[in-house]
C-alpha positions as CSV (number, residue, x, y, z in Angstrom):
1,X,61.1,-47.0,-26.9
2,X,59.3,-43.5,-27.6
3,X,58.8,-40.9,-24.9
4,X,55.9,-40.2,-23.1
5,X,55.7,-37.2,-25.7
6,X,55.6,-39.2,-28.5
7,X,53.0,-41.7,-27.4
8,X,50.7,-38.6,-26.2
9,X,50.9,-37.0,-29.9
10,X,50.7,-40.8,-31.4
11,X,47.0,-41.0,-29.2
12,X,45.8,-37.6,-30.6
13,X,46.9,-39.1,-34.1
14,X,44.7,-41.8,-33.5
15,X,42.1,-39.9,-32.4
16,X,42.3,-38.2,-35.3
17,X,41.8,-41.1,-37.2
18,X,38.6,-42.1,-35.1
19,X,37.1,-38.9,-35.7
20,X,37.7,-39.2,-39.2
21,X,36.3,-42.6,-39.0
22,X,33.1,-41.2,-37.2
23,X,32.8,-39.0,-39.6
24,X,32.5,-41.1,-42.4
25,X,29.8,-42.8,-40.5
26,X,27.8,-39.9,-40.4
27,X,28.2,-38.4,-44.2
28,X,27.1,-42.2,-45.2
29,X,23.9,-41.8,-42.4
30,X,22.9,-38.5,-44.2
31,X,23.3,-39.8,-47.7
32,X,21.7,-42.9,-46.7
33,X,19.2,-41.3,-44.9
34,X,18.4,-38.6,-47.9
35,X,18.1,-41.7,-50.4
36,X,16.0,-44.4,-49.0
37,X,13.9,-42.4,-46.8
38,X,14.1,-38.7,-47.7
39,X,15.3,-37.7,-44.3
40,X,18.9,-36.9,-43.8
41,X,20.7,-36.2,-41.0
42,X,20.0,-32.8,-39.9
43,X,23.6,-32.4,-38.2
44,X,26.0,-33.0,-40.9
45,X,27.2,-30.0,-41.9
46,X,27.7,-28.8,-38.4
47,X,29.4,-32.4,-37.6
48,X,31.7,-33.0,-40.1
49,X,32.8,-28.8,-40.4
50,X,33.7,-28.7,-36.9
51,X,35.1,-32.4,-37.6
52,X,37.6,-31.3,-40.2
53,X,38.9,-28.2,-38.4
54,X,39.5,-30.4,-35.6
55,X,40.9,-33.4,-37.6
56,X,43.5,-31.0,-39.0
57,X,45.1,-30.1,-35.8
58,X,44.7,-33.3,-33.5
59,X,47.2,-34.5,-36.1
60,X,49.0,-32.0,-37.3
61,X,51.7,-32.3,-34.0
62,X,52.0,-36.1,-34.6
63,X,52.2,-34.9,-38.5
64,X,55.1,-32.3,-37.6
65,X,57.3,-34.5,-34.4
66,X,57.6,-37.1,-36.9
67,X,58.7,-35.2,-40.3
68,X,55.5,-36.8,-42.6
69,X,54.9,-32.8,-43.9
70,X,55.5,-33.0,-47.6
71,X,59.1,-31.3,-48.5
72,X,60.7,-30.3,-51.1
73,X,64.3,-30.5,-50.6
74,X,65.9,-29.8,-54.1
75,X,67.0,-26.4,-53.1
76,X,68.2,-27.7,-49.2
77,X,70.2,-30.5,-50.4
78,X,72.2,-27.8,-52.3
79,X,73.3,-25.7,-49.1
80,X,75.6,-26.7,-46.7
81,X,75.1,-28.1,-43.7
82,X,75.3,-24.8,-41.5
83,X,72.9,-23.0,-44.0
84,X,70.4,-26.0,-43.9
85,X,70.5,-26.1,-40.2
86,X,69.6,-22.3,-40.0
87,X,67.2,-22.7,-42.4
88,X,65.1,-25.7,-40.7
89,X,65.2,-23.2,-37.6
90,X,63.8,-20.7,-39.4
91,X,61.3,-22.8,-41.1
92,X,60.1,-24.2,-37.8
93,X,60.2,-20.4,-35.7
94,X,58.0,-19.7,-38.7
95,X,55.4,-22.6,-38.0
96,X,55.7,-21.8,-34.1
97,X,54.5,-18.5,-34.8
98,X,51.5,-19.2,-36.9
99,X,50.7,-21.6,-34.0
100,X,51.4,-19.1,-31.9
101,X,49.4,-16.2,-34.1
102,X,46.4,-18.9,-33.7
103,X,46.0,-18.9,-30.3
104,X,46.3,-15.1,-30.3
105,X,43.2,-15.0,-32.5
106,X,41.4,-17.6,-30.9
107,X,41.7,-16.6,-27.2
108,X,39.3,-13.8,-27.4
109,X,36.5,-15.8,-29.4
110,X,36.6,-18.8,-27.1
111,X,36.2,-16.6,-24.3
112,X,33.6,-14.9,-25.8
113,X,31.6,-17.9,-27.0
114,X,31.7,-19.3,-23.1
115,X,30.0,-16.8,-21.7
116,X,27.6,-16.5,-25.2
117,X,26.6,-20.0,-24.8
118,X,27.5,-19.8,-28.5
119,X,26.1,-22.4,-30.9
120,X,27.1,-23.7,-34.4
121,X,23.9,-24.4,-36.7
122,X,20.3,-23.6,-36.6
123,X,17.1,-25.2,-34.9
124,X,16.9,-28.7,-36.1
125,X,20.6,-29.3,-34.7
126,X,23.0,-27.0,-32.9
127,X,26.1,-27.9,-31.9
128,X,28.0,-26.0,-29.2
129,X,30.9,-23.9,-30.4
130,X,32.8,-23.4,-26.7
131,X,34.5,-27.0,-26.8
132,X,35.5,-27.0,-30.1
133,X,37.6,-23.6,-29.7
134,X,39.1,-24.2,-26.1
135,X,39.9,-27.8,-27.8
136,X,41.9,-26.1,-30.7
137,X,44.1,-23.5,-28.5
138,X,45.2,-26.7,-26.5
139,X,46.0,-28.4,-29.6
140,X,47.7,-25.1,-31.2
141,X,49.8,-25.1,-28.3
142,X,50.7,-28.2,-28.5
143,X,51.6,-27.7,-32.2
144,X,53.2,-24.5,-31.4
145,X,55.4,-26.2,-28.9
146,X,56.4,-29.3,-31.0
147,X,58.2,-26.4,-33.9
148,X,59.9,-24.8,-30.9
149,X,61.7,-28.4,-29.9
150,X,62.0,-29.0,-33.4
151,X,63.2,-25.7,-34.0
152,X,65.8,-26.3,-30.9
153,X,67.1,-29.0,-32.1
154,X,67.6,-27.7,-35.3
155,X,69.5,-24.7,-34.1
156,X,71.5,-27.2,-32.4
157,X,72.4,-29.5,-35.3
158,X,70.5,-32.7,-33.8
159,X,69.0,-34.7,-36.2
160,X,65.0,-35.7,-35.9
161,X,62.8,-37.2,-38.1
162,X,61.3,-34.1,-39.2
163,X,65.2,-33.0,-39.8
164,X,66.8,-36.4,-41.3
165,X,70.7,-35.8,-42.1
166,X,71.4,-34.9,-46.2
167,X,73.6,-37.0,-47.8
């Protein structure tokens, strides 16, 4: 049975998917809507840019917890076991940090765009910038805290999915 942990980052993967589903929907409105009656959807761009960026990192903890990054492991399969270990705990201490670096940069901005009542487009659709930011320093938190149990067990020598045992 899979932790509470796992089934929280398995609903943000899914929501994920939704978005991306939702999106979808609204690039084939647009194109629809520029084809048949030469009137697309004024919002797209500011939809489906926001969309992506957001996309990314609602599944990118789901993406990390259960080892689905792409790796190369010609060079790790080499080392022994004590130098792969260190090396996965250096590898995920390096992805904490950018996760880490993320938030850094992003506090100030989403603070900033609160008290702006900052928007993303133009006239014809605007699209409100505040949500979008607080909603990515949650989720690079979350991803920031996923490498540091990953990078703990690691150190440690467990095996994980996103650390399976070399043979």
């Amino acid at each position: 049975m899979k932790s509470w942990i796992d089934r929280a980052l398995l609903g943000l993967h899914a929501m994920g998917a939704a978005l991306l589903a939702a999106m979808v929907v609204v690039i084939c409105y647009d194109v629809l809507g520029r084809l048949v009656f030469n009137r697309p959807f004024a919002g797209t761009a500011e939809l489906t840019g926001a969309g992506l960026v957001l996309l990314t990192f609602l599944q990118a903890p789901h993406a990390l917890r259960e080892g689905k990054l792409l790796r190369v492991t010609f060079f790790l399969d080499r080392m022994p076991p004590l130098v792969r270990r260190g090396l996965s705990a250096l590898a995920w201490a390096v992805g904490a940090a950018v996760f880490v670096v993320f938030v850094l940069a992003g506090w100030e901005p989403a603070l900033a765009g609160w008290h702006s009542a900052e928007f993303y487009g133009n006239d014809a659709f605007r699209l409100p910038a505040s949500p979008l930011r607080f909603s990515l320093l949650v989720l690079w938190i979350l991803g920031a805290a996923v490498c540091i149990g990953l990078l703990v067990d690691a150190a440690r020598g467990r095996d994980s999915k996103a650390n399976p045992p070399q043979h």
